[in-house]
Structures are given as C-alpha cells and as structure tokens.
C-alpha positions as CSV (number, residue, x, y, z in Angstrom):
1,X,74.3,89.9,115.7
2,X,75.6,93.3,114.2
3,X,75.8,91.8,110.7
4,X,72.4,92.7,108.4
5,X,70.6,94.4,106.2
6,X,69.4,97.4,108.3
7,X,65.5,99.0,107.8
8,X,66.5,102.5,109.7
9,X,68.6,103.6,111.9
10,X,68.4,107.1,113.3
11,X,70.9,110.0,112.9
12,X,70.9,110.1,116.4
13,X,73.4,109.4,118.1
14,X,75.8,109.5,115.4
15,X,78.7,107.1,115.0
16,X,81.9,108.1,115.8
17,X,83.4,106.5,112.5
18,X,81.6,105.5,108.9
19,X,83.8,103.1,106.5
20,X,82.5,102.5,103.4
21,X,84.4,99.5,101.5
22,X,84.7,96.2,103.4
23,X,88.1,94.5,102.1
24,X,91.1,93.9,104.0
25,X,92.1,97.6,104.6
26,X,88.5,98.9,105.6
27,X,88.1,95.7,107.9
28,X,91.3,96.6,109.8
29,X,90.6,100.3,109.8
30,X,86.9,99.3,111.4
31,X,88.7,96.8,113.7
32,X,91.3,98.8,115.1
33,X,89.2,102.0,115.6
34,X,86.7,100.1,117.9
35,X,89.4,98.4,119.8
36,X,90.5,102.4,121.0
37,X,86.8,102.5,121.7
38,X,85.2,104.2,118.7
39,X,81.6,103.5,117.8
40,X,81.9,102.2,113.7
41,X,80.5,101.0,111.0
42,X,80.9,99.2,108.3
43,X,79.4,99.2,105.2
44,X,80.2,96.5,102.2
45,X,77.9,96.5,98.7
46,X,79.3,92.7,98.4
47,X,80.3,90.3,100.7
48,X,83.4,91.6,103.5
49,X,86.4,91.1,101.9
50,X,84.9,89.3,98.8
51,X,86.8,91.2,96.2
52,X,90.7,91.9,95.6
53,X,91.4,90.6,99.5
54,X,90.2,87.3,98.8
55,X,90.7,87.1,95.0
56,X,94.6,87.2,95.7
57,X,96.9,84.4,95.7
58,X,97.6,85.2,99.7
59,X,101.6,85.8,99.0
60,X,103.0,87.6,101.9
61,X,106.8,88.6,100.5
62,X,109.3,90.8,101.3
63,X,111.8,90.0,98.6
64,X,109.6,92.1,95.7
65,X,108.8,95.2,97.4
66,X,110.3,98.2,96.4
67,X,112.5,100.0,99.4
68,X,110.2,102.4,100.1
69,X,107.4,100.3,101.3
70,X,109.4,97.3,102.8
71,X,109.3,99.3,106.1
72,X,105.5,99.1,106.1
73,X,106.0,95.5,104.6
74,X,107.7,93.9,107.7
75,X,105.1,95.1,109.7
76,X,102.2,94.1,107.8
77,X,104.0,90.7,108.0
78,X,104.5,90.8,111.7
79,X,100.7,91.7,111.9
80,X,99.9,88.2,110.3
81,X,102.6,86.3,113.1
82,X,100.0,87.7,115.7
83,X,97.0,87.1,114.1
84,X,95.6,84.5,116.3
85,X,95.9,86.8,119.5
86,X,94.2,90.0,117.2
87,X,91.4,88.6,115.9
88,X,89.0,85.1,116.5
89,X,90.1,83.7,113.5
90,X,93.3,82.9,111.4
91,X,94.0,82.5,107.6
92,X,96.6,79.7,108.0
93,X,99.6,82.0,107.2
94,X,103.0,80.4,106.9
95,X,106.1,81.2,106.7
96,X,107.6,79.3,103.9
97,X,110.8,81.2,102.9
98,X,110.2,82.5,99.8
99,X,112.4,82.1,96.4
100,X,112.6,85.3,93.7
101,X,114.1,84.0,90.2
102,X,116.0,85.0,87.6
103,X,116.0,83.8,84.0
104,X,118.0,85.4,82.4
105,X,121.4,87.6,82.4
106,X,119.8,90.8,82.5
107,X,117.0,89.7,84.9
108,X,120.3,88.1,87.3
109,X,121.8,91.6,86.8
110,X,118.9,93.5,88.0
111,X,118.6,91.8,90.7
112,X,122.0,91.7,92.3
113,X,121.1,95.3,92.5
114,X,117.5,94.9,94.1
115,X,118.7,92.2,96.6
116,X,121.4,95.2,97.9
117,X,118.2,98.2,97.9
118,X,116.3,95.7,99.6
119,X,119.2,94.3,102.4
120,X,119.6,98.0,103.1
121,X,116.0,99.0,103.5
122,X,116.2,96.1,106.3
123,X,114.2,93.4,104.7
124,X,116.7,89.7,104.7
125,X,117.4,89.0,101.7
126,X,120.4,86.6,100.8
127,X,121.5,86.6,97.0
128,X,121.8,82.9,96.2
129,X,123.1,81.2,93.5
130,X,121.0,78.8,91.3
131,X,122.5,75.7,93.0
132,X,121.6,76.9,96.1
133,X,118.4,78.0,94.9
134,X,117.6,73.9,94.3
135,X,119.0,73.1,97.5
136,X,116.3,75.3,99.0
137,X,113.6,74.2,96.5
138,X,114.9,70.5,95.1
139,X,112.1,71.1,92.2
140,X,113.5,73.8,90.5
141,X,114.5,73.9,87.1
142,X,117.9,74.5,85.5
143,X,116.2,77.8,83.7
144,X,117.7,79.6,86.8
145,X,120.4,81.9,86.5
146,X,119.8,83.4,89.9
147,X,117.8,83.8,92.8
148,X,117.4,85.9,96.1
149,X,115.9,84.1,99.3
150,X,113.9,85.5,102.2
151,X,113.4,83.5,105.5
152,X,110.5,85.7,106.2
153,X,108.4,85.3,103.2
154,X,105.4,83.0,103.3
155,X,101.4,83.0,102.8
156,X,97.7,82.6,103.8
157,X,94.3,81.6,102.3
158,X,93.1,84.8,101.1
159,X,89.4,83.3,100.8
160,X,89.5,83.0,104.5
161,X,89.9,87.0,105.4
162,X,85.9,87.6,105.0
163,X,85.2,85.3,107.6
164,X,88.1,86.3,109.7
165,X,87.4,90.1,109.7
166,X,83.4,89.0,109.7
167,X,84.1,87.2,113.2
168,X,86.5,89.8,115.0
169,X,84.4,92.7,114.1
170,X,81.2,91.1,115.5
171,X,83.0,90.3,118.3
172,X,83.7,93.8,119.7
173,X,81.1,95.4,118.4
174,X,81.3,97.0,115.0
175,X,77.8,97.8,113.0
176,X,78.1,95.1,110.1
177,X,76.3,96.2,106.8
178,X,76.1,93.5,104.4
179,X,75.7,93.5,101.4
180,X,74.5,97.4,101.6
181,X,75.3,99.7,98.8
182,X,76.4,103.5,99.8
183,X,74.4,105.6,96.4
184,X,75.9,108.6,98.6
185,X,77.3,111.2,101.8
186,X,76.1,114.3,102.2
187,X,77.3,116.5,104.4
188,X,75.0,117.9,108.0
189,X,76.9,120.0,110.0
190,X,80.7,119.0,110.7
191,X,79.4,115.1,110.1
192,X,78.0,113.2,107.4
193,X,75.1,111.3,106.6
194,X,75.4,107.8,104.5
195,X,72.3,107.1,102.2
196,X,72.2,103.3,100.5
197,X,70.4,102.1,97.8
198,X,67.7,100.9,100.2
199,X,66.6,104.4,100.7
200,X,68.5,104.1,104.1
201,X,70.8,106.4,106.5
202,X,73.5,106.2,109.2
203,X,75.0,109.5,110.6
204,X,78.6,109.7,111.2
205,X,80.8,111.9,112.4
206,X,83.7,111.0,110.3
207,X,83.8,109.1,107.2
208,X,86.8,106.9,105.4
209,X,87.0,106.1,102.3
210,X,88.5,102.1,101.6
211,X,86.7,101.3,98.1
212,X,89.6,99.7,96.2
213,X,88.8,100.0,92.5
214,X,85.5,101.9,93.3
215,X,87.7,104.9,95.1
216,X,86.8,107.5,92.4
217,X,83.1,107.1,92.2
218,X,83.3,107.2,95.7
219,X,85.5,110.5,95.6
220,X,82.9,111.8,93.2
221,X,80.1,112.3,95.9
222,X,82.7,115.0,97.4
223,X,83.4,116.6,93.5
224,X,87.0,115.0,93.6
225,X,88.7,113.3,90.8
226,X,91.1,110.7,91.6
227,X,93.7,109.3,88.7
228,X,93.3,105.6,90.1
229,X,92.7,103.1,87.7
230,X,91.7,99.3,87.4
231,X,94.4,96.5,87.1
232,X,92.3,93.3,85.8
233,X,94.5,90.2,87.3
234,X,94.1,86.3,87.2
235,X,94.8,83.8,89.4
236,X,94.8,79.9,88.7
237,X,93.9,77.1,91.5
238,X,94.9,73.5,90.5
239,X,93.6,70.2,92.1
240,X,95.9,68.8,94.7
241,X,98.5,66.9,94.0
242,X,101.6,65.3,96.2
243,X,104.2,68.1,97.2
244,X,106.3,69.5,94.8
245,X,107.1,73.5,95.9
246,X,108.1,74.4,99.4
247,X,108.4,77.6,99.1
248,X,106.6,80.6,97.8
249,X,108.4,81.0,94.5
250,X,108.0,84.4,92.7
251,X,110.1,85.3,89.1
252,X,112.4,88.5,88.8
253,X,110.0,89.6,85.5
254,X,106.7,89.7,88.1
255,X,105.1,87.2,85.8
256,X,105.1,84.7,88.6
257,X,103.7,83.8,91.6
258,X,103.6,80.0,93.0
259,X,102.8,78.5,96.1
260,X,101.4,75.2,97.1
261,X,98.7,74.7,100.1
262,X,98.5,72.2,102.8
263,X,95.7,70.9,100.7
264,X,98.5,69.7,97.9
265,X,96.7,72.5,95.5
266,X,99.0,75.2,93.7
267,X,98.0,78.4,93.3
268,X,99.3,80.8,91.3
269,X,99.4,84.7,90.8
270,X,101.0,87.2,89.2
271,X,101.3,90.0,86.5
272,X,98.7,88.1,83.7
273,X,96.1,90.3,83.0
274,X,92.4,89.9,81.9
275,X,90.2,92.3,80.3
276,X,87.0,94.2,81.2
277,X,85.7,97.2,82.4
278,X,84.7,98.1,86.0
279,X,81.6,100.4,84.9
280,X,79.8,97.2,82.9
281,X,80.9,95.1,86.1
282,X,82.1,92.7,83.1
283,X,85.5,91.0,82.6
284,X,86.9,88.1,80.8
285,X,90.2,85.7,81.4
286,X,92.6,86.0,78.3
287,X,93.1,82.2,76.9
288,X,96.9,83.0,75.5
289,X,97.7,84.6,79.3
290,X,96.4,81.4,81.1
291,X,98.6,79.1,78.8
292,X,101.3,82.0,79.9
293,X,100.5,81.8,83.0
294,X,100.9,78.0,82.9
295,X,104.5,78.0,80.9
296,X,106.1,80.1,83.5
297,X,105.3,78.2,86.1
298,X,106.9,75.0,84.2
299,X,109.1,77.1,83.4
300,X,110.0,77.9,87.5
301,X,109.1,74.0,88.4
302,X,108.9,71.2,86.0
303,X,106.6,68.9,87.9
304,X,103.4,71.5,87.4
305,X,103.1,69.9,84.3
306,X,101.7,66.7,86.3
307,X,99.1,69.1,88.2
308,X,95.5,69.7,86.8
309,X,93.9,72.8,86.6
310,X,90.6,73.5,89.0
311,X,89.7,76.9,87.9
312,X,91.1,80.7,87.3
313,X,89.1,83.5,88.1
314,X,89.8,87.9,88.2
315,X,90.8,90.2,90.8
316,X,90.8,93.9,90.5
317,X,93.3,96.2,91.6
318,X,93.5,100.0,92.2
319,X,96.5,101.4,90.5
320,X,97.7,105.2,91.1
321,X,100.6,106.4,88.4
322,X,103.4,106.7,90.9
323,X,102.9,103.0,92.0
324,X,102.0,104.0,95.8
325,X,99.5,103.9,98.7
326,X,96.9,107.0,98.9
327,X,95.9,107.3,102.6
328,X,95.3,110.0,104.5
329,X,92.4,113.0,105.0
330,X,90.0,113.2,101.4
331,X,91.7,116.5,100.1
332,X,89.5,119.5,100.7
333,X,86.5,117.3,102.7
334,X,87.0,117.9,106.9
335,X,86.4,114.6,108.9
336,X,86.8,112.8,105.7
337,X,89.4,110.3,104.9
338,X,90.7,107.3,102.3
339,X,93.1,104.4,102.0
340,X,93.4,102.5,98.6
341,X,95.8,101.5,96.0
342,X,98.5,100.1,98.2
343,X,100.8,97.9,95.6
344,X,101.3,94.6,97.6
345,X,98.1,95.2,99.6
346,X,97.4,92.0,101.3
347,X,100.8,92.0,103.0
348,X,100.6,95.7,103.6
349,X,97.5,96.9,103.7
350,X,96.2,95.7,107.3
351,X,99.2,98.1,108.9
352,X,98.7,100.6,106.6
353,X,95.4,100.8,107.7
354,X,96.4,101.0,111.0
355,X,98.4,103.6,110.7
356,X,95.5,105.8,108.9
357,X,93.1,104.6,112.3
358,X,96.0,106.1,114.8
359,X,95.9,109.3,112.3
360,X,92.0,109.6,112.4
361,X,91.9,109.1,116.2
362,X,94.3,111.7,117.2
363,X,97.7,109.9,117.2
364,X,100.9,110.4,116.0
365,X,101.5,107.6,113.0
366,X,104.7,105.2,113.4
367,X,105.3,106.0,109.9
368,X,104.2,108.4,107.0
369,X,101.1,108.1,105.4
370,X,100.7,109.1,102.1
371,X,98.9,112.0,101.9
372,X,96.0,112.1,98.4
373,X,97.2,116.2,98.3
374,X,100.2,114.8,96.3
375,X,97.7,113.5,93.6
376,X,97.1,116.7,92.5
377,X,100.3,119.9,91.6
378,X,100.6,122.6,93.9
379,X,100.4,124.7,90.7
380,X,96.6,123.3,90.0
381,X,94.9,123.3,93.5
382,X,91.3,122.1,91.7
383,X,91.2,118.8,92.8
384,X,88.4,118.1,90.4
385,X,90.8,118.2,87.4
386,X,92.1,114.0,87.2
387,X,95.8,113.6,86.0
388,X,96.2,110.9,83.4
389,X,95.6,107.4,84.4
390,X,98.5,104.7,84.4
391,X,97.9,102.2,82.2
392,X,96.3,98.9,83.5
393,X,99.2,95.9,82.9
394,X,97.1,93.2,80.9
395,X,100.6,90.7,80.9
396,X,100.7,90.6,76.9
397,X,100.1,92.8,74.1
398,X,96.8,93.3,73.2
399,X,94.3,91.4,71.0
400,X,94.7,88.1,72.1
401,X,91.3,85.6,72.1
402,X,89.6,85.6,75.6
403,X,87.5,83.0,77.4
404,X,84.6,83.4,80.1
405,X,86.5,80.4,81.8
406,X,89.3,77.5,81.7
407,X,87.4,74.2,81.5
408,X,87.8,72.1,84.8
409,X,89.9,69.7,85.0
410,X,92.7,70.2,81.9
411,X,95.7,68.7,82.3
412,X,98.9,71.2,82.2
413,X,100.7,68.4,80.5
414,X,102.0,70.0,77.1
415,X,101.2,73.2,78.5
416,X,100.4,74.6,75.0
417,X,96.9,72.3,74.6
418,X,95.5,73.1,77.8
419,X,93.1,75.3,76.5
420,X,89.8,73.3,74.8
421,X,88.8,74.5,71.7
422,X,85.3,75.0,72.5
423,X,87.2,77.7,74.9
424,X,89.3,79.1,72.0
C-alpha cells in the first residue's frame, strides 16, 4: 500500500516527479506521468481530491464554455467516455444532453450569438426554441424565452473522484502521501527537496505545482507572486425524490446549475457565492444566496418546489483576471512547473493536466498550454511584483445575513420560507 503517512524517506534515489496538491488536475498529472514510466509522488495536506474536485456539482458541459477552451473541453469530456478502461474506478458519468436557458430578451439575444461562437469552435450546439426546449425537458417552465441544447453534455458524482484517483494511482505505483502537508522546497542541485510539516523529506528531480486556491503560498517558497484569487461557491443536495429533470439544465445568467442523480437527489451548482477567507480556513453560506439559489431553480423547473433540501456546503475556486488556465514551467524556477485555475475544471482539468505531463516529459503538447510568463508584462520581468486580483463573484451584492448551515430537511415549498429563523 503506497498510501500513508511516511516517517523518512531518503533523498536517495530521487523521484523522477514531485506533485504537491492532490485534486483532480494533480491526480491526473501523477497518473499519467507514471503510466510513461516516471517514478512520482503525490503529496495531498487533505484528503485526494477532497476539495474543489469533489465539492463540485460534477457538470460536464460544453454549451457554457467560452470558444477558446471548448477545444480542450471536448477532450476532457472524451477523457470521462473512457474512464473505465483509464482508471480502476468510474464516477458514474452520463451523458444527459444538457439544456442552457434563457430568461429573458437580452439573455435570448446573447445567446443566439454564443450558440454560433460555440457551433464554430466545434462544440454541437443546436439553438432551440422554448417549445422545443420542453419537448426535451417536459418539466420546464414557461419563464423560457430560449434555449441551446448539447447531445454531449452530461455529469458524474464528483464525491467519487478521491476514491477513483486513490485506486488507479495505487495501482501502478504512485508514492501516495495522505494527508501530508508540504511547509516547503528547497532547491539541491538541479532537483528539489520537499519538507512537510512532519519534519519530513522527499527528493525530486522535478516538481509541479497543482494547489488550486493554495497556488500563491505555494509560489511563495520560489519568491513568486501569483494574482490568483479565491472564488467561495455553494452547492445544494436535496433528498431524493421521483424524476423530474432529465437533463443537465444550466441558465444563460450562470446563476444555475441543475441535475438530478440516479439516486432521485438534485444537485445544484452555480454562480451563488459564500463568504470567507482562505488564510482563517473559515467560510460561511449566505442565507439570501441559498433562497436565490432555490428561486432559480423553480424558476428553471417548477416541480423543485416539491423536493427537500439535504444540505449545502462551499467549494473554493482559483480565479486568475483573464478568466484562463495557468499551466506550464513556474516562471524563473528550472524543473519546476504548475497547473491551476482552469475555469470549468472538472470537465477540463484531467486533459489539461495531461497535456502539462506530455510537456514535463519531453513531448510535444496536442494543444497550447498556457504559459504563467503571461501573468506578469514583458515591461516588468520581476515576477515577485502580483498584478491586481479579480474580484471573487459572491452571486449578490454584499451585506446580506449568513448562516454556518441550511437546516436539514426544509421544504423548498414557498421558496422564500426555507430558511428557519434560528438560521436567520
């Protein structure tokens, strides 16, 4: 068993490969390196993919990606078709179809135009009217003005990728350190050595970088300032219920995501922020975003109103200002590389991972990777001056009341009293 809690191990013989951060993009990177034969390990200060890849809703969509990344979209999704021949384990991904709405005029305007970007950037996406749109998904209200479709979207349970990645990777051999907390690298010679909290060290002769939200105080061991911030999002679970979405529904405005499980339970995602701060480790839900939260899905399918909610919880996400991916060599640092911040990750972060593993091993990538250089103007090469953060998206304005939790068990019926006043 390759998974523990190590006492020593020796800088000698090094190992060919070091990744610190074990979510979904670290995993894959770890995975796919020791399938060319590399000698890794993994190192994870929580559980393997026990943050942002598991705290997701699972949505695996190609009708809401920006043209840019759709490329690397469609292959992250054909990843997940193969999964069962890749790795030991699957996640129970689906394809569903998936719906994107419109509410309104302008939102129907808007996205005329995206359905075009995105049908030319090769992703199949049909405009659809709203009748359509009900033949498709028989539960959808008449708030729809207009809708795209995608044959290809669908989903997975995200709280399943931990002990996918946690199988596959003890399978062919990677070094498994759970939960181990990297305090620091330091360089020795052209490699590096990793020190944990446990007064431990690994030697490596190359080093990546796949943190999520902990990236810059990660970067900080190499005097590197990275402008990537934390996005604080929730998600909502219900109890299950009979079937009343077939699809994977998702609105035009991003302040939706809906899907129901084989189970009969909904979960939903999308752009409803919490609050908190990553250095305290200590965040909050936002009461008015979870009733939010809750009107726009009744708003998208009348019949949640019957459904129950089972709990709601945070996931963080690493945000850069230009809304892409950062992967590629750690500016300045040799051997040294990072992946992080990729919008849409759990769709497209297990091939953009692999593209960043055919990069450190000497291979030509199938497409670009995005290099961190850009982070910082050619007219300012120190790296150790951070550009201005983007703003986090907390989903309303601020000073709304918050809650440590939604009481088990409300009913969405009314969808404006589902919050207890003990919780208010």
């Amino acid at each position: 068993d390759n998974t523990r809690t190590f006492a020593c191990v020796k800088r000698d013989p090094a190992f060919d490969l070091a990744v610190v951060g074990g979510g979904i993009m670290g995993c894959t990177l770890a995975l796919h390196a020791a399938r060319a034969g590399m000698r890794v390990v993994l190192f994870e200060r929580g559980r393997l993919c026990g943050e942002a890849s598991s705290r997701n809703a699972g949505g695996l969509t190609m009708s809401d990606k920006g043209p840019e990344l759709l490329p690397y979209a469609l292959r992250g999704r054909a990843i997940r078709e193969t999964e069962p021949e890749w790795q030991a384990v699957d996640t129970g991904y689906r394809k569903t179809g998936g719906l994107l709405l419109a509410f309104t005029d302008e939102e129907a305007e808007e996205l005329e135009g995206t359905a075009r970007v995105r049908r030319d950037a090769g992703a199949p996406v049909e405009l659809v009217s709203a009748g359509r749109a009900r033949e498709i998904e028989p539960g959808l209200s008449s708030n729809v003005k207009l809708a795209t479709y995608c044959a290809l979207d669908g989903f997975a349970d995200s709280t399943l990728t931990g002990l996918v990645f946690r199988t596959a990777l003890r399978e062919i051999g990677v070094h498994v350190y759970e939960p181990v907390e990297v305090t620091r690298i330091e360089r020795e010679g052209s490699g590096f050595v990793v020190l944990t909290a446990g007064k431990d060290f690994v030697a490596a002769n190359r080093i990546a970088l796949a943190g999520g939200v902990w990236l810059p105080a990660m970067a900080r061991w190499f005097g590197i300032e990275l402008p990537i911030v934390c996005d604080i999002k929730q998600q909502i679970v219900t109890e299950r219920m009979p079937p009343i979405v077939r699809t994977i529904i998702r609105a035009a405005n991003r302040r939706l995501s809906l899907k129901q499980t084989q189970s009969g339970a909904l979960v939903m995602g999308g752009g409803w922020g919490g609050v908190g701060s990553l250095e305290d480790n200590r965040f909050e839900l936002l009461a008015d975003n979870i009733v939010g939260h809750l009107r726009m899905a009744h708003m998208a399918i009348p019949a949640v109103a019957r459904a129950r909610v089972a709990r709601s919880w945070i996931g963080l996400e690493a945000v850069i200002r230009d809304r892409k991916p950062v992967a590629g060599p750690l500016t300045g640092v040799e051997n040294a590389f990072i992946i992080g911040a990729v919008w849409g990750g759990y769709t497209i972060g297990p091939y953009m991972a692999r593209l960043l593993g055919d990069l450190i091993m000497g291979r030509e990538p199938e497409l670009p990777l995005y290099d961190p250089a850009r982070l910082y103007p050619p007219s300012s090469p120190d790296r150790r001056r951070q550009q201005p953060p983007v703003q986090p998206d907390r989903g309303l304005m601020t000073g709304l009341p918050s809650v440590g939790s939604f009481e088990r068990g409300s009913t969405m019926t009314g969808i404006s009293g589902n919050i207890t006043e003990k919780n208010r």
